[in-house]
C-alpha positions, 0 to 999 in steps of 0.5 A, spaced: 770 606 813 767 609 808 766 617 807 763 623 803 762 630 802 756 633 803 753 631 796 754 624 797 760 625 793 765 619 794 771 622 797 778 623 801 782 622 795 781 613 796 783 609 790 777 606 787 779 600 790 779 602 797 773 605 797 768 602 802 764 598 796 771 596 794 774 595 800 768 590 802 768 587 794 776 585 796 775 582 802 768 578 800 772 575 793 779 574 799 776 572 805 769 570 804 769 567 798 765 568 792 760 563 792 753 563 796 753 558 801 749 551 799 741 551 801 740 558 801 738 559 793 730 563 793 726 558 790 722 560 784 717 565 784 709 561 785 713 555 788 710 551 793 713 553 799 714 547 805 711 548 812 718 551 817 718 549 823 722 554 829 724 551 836 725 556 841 729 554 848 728 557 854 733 553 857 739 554 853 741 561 855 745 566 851 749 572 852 744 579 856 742 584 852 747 590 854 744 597 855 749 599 849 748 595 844 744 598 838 749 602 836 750 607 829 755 612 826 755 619 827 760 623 822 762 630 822 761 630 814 754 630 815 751 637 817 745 633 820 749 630 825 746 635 831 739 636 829 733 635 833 730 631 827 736 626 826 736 625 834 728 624 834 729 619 829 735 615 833 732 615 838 725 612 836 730 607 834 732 605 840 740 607 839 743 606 845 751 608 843 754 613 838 760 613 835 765 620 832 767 622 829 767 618 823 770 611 822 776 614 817 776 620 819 777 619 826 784 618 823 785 625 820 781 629 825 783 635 830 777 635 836 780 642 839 780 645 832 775 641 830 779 639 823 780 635 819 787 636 813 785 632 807 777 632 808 770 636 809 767 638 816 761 640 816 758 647 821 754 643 827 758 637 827 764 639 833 764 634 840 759 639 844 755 639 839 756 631 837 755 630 845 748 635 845 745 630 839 747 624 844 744 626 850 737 628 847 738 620 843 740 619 850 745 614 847 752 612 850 758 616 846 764 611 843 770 617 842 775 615 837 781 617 838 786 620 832 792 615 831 794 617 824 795 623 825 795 624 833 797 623 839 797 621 846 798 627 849 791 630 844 787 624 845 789 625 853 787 632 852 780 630 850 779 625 855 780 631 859 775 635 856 770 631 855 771 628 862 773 633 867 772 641 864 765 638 860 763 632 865 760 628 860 762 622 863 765 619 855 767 612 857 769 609 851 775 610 847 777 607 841 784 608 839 784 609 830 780 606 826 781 600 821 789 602 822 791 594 819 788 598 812 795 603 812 799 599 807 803 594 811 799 589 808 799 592 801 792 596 801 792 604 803 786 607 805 788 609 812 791 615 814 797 614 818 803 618 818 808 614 823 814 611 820 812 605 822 806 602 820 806 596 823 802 591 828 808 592 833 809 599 833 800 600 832 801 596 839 807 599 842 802 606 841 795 604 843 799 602 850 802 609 850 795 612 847 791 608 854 797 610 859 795 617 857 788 617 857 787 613 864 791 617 868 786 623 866 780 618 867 781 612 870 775 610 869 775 611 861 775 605 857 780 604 851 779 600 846 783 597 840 783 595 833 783 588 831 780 586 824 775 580 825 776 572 823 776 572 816 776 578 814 782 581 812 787 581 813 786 576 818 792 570 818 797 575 814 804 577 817 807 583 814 814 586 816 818 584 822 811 583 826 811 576 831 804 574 827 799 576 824 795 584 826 790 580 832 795 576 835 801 582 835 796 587 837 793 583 843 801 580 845 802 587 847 797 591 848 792 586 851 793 588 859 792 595 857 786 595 854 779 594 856 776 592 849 777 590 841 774 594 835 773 590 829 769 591 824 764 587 818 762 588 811 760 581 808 761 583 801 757 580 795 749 581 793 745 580 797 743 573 796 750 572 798 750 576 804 744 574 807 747 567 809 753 570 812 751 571 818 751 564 819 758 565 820 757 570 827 758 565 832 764 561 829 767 568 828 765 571 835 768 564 838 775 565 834 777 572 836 775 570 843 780 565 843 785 569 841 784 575 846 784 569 851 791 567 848 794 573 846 792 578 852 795 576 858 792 572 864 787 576 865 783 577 858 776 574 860 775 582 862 777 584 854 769 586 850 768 586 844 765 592 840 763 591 833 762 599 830 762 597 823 758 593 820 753 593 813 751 590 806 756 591 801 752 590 795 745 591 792 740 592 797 743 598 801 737 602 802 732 597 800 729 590 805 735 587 804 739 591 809 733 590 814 733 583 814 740 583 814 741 588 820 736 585 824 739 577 824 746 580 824 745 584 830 741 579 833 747 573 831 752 579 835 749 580 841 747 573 842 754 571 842 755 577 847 758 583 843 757 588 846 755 593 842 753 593 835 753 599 829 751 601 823 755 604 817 752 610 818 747 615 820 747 618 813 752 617 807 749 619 800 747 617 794 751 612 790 749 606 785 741 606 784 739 599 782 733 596 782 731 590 788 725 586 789 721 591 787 724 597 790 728 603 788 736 602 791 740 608 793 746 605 794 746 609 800 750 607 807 746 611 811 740 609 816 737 615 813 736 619 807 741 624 805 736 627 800 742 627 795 743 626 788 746 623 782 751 627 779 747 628 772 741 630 777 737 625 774 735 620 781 734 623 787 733 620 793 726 622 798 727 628 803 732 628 808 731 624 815 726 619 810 728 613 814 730 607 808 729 599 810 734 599 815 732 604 820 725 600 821 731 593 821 734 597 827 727 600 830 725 593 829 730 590 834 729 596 839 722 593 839 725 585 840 731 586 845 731 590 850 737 592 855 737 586 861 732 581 856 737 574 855 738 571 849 736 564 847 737 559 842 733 559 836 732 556 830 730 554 823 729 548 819 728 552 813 735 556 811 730 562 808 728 563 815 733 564 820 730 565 828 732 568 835 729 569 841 729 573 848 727 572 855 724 578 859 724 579 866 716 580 866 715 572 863 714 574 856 719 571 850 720 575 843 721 571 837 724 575 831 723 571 825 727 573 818 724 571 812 730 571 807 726 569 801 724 575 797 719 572 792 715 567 797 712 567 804 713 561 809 708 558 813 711 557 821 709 552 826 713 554 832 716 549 838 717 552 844 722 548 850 721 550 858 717 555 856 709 555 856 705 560 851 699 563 853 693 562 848 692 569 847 694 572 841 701 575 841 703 582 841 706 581 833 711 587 830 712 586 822 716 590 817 715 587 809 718 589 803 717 596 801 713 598 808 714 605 811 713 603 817 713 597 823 705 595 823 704 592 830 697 589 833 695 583 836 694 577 832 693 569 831 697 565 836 703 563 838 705 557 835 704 560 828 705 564 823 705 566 816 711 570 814 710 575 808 716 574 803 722 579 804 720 580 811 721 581 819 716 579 824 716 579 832 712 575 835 712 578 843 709 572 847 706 571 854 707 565 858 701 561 860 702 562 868 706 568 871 711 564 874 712 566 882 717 564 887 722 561 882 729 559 884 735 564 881 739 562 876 746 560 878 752 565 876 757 566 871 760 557 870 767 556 869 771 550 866 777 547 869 781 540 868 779 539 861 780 534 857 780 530 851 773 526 854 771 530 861 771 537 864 770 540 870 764 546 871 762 550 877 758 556 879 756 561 884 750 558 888 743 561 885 738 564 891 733 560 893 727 563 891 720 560 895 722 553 896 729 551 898 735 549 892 734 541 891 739 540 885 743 544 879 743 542 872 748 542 867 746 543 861 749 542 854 746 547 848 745 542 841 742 547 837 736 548 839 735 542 844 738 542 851 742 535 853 742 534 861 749 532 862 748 532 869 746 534 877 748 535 883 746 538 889 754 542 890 756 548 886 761 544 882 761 538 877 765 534 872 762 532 866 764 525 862 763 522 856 765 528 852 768 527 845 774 530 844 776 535 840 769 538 840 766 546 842 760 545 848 756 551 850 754 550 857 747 553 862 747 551 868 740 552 871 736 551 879 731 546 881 728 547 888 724 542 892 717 544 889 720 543 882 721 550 879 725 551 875 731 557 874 732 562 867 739 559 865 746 560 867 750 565 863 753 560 858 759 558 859 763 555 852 769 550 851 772 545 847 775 538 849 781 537 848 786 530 845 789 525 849 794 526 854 797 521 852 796 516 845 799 512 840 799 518 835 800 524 835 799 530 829 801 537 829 798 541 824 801 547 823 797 553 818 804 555 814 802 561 810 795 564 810 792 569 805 785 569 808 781 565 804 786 560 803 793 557 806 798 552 806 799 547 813 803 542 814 800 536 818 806 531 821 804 525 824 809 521 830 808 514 831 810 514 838 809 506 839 815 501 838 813 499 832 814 500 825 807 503 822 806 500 815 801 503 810 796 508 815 789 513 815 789 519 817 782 522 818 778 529 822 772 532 821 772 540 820 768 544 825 764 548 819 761 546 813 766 552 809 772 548 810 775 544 805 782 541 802 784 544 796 790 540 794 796 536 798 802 532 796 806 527 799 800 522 801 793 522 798 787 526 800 780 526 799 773 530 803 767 528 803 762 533 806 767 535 812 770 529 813 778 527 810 781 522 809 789 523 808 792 515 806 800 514 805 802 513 798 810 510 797 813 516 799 810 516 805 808 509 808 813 507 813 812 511 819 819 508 824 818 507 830 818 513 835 819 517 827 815 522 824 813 523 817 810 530 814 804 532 809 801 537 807 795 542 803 792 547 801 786 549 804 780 553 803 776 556 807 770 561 806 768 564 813 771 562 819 777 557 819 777 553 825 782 548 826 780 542 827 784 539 833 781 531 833 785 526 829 784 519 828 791 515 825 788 508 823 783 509 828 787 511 834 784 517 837 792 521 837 794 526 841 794 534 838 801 538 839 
């Protein structure tokens, strides 16, 4: 996280290297890579711009909007933190959590005295004082608990206060902060004075940390800190640890906890950060398999908090930072996180630059600390003046509201990235994020399984530069002109009120996966005016949905899938009259390889350094016969995936897919034999391993 005083000043003695901004160019040049992705390049100022098309599926549910999930940080350097002005402003936002004491200095501080060794705390900051600021927000609290410097005995101790001596009703605590940055991976930035710094040991604690909490307040929930799939240091071993800082932590710490914390800075400028949040889901998917593998047999309960997040580099106060915030948020949410938060409420001026018209303050905060630069020349407006990412935060407040259910949206055009909710009360809200600061989009909305009314939409936009959101109602529902740099809600009534509909089915399941079928089942759905006729199982294909199947029962085995691929599933009620259903919640799994096979491949990710690594894919011949000369192929889950280099067989890629064939070395494969080659690989997002491989052809199984 990052600090400052009360001046903005950057402090707490962080090499440079460690500051927020440093620390987030390191991970974007290690993890993320340094390139923009392919496709999302502006297109010339004055060039023509071609019609984008946006589909809307009703049917292809996504997660439910959480009652905490537009969340922000709160730190006790900021002598803000308590005034009615400040908390007025958040919650006219629609903050529902916030989080203290302050990213790192949660690490260094002392709720009993309120202090903080090494660091400045400002007058007005302490927890009843945090506590009244939250209760007039009328947000949730998320409390970190001192790990660096603390123990379980003092977080107890808080518990006790906050939840027994105050009834505040805190229910969530995280143990530390960031506490993978306390130098067992190399870079320090984190207080902690243990003599051991490892995930082990982090793990060991947090269980020690959640024993002693539960037993003041058993209906508290302690979170952990994990780092985020390709972030660092995602996929290093350091010391004496079984694996890497995520797998550690969980394999112990899992059955204890009730959720994880990870934070995300995207790095670069922003027309490289921007298409970043592309990676959201691959990324969301991998830590939730990691917490399914890792954290015991009952890991579905685990949630995930995402408390950090921002842009990294140019656009910092500027429109970037609300278009980024907006779509991030949204990508978050829809993939069930269930809080997001921002870095920070204020933070101070840092680099000012110039961006897309406007001054940039270089400033973390959602709003204005009316500081300066230290030779006085720049100053930024008054305190509490909102810059672009509180209208971002408020525009989300106006587009998502608690119990309204992600659907899948999307674009044709990478400029323009689309999401949608469905409400209760019928309406759908589409949210549309134009990424291209110099041009605007005409759009032609599609919608499936839902009828827009005629009139026109309510509209909420924000564009570059404005001070506030503009609402009015306005053109239709099935298109729109997108102002370059900007957001736009479209909040649309549907054509009929929709009566007497079935429920939708509960939660699905999945068992007896394999490689080319699956068993879903569900809670039955109520019946609404007329009885249940059938369910269907629908398979998410981007923005279109692919029946599977029906039934009249609450179970049902699919087939004809292809091995080795992620499906997301709803599962919606028809009745005898032929209404239809809101989806299920969605259910998401991936097929696997054949139980038995000619082949059989075990690839095996040796040594990782986050944005690249050496794996070693070994290839049995499980036939009579002797192989002679062969061809290995498999296509990468994501388009930021490749092969860098390989040895002992000759490799190539095209788009996603590679092709490995023998050289001399490595032709024969004897019967029941094996052979092993290997690769660098790199990766600029998520690294997620591929798990169908074809041996001349032949589908072989995955070890």
């Amino acid at each position: 996280m990052r600090v400052s005083n009360r001046h903005g000043v950057r402090s707490f003695a962080l090499p440079l290297s460690l500051t927020r901004r440093g620390r987030a160019a390191l991970v974007a040049g290690l993890l993320l890579g340094t390139s923009v992705l392919t496709g999302v390049s502006a297109p010339s100022a004055g060039a023509a711009t071609a019609p984008v098309t946006v589909t809307v599926n009703a049917r292809a549910g996504l997660a439910t909007m959480p009652a905490t999930g537009l969340g922000v940080n709160h730190a006790i350097w900021d002598q803000y933190l308590a005034t009615n002005e400040t908390s007025d402003l958040l919650r006219d936002a629609g903050v529902q959590m916030v989080r203290y004491p302050g990213g790192s200095y949660a690490d260094i501080y002392h709720w009993r005295d309120h202090t903080a060794p090494g660091g400045y705390v400002a007058p007005g900051t302490d927890f009843d004082s945090f506590m009244a600021a939250a209760r007039r927000v009328g947000a949730e609290p998320m409390i970190i608990a001192n790990y660096g410097t603390g123990t379980p005995a003092e977080a107890a101790d808080w518990v006790r206060y906050a939840n027994v001596t105050k009834r505040y009703g805190a229910r969530y605590w995280t143990v530390g902060n960031e506490n993978y940055g306390n130098g067992h991976y190399g870079a320090a930035w984190e207080a902690d004075h243990h003599p051991d710094k490892s995930a082990t040991y982090y793990a060991n604690l947090v269980v020690s940390y959640a024993e002693a909490m539960k037993a003041v307040d058993p209906t508290i929930k302690v979170g952990a800190v994990l780092t985020m799939p390709a972030n660092w240091p995602d996929g290093l071993t350091a010391g004496d640890d079984p694996g890497p800082w995520n797998k550690t932590v969980l394999s112990i710490a899992g059955p204890k906890i009730d959720f994880v914390d990870v934070h995300w800075y995207p790095g670069g400028s922003a027309a490289e950060s921007l298409p970043r949040t592309s990676h959201i889901t691959d990324a969301v998917h991998l830590l939730r398999q990691q917490i399914t593998r890792y954290a015991g047999p009952d890991a579905a309960r685990i949630g995930i908090s995402l408390t950090e997040v921002n842009v990294t580099a140019d656009g910092m106060t500027s429109q970037p930072a609300a278009l980024f915030l907006a779509d991030a948020y949204s990508g978050l949410l829809a993939n069930g996180v269930f809080t997001v938060h921002w870095w920070n409420v204020h933070n101070g001026i840092g680099r000012v630059t110039t961006v897309a018209g406007q001054t940039d303050y270089g400033d973390f905060g959602l709003l204005s600390s009316g500081t300066c630069t230290s030779d006085g020349t720049v100053c930024e407006p008054p305190v509490n003046t909102p810059f672009a990412a509180y209208h971002g935060l408020s525009m989300m407040s106006r587009f998502a509201r608690t119990g309204d259910q992600f659907i899948r949206a999307g674009s044709d055009q990478p400029m323009v990235t689309a999401h949608a909710v469905r409400r209760g009360n019928g309406e759908v809200a589409v949210l549309l994020v134009n990424k291209d600061p110099e041009n605007e989009y005409p759009v032609t909305i599609d919608y499936a399984g839902f009828a827009p009314s005629s009139a026109a939409p309510t509209v909420h936009t924000h564009t570059n530069g404005a001070t506030a959101i503009t609402t009015s109602q306005s053109g239709s529902a099935t298109s729109r002109t997108l102002p370059p740099y900007s957001l736009t809600t479209l909040v649309v009534r549907p054509a009929a009120a929709a009566t007497g509909l079935p429920g939708a089915p509960g939660q699905p399941t999945v068992s007896a996966v394999t490689d080319r079928s699956a068993t879903i089942s569900w809670p039955a759905a109520t019946p609404g005016t007329s009885p249940i006729a059938k369910y269907e199982v629908h398979r998410q294909y981007g923005t279109v949905s692919e029946q599977l199947g029906e039934t009249s029962g609450t179970s049902l085995t699919v087939g004809n899938l292809n091995p080795g691929s992620r499906y997301t599933v709803n599962v919606l009620t028809r009745d005898t009259a032929g209404r239809v259903s809101w989806a299920s919640p969605p259910l998401t799994f991936t097929t696997g390889s054949p139980a038995e096979s000619a082949c059989a491949i075990r690839f095996t990710n040796d040594t990782d350094w986050g944005n690249g690594y050496v794996a070693t894919v070994e290839i049995a011949n499980n036939t009579e016969r002797p192989i002679n000369g062969w061809t290995l192929t498999w296509t990468w889950p994501t388009t930021w995936q490749q092969v860098g280099s390989g040895w002992n067989a000759n490799w190539t890629q095209v788009g996603s897919n590679v092709r490995v064939t023998s050289n001399d070395d490595s032709r024969q494969i004897a019967a029941g034999g094996t052979v092993s080659v290997g690769f660098v690989g790199e990766y600029s997002g998520p690294n997620v391993v591929p798990t169908a491989f074809r041996l001349n052809g032949t589908l072989c199984t995955a070890r």
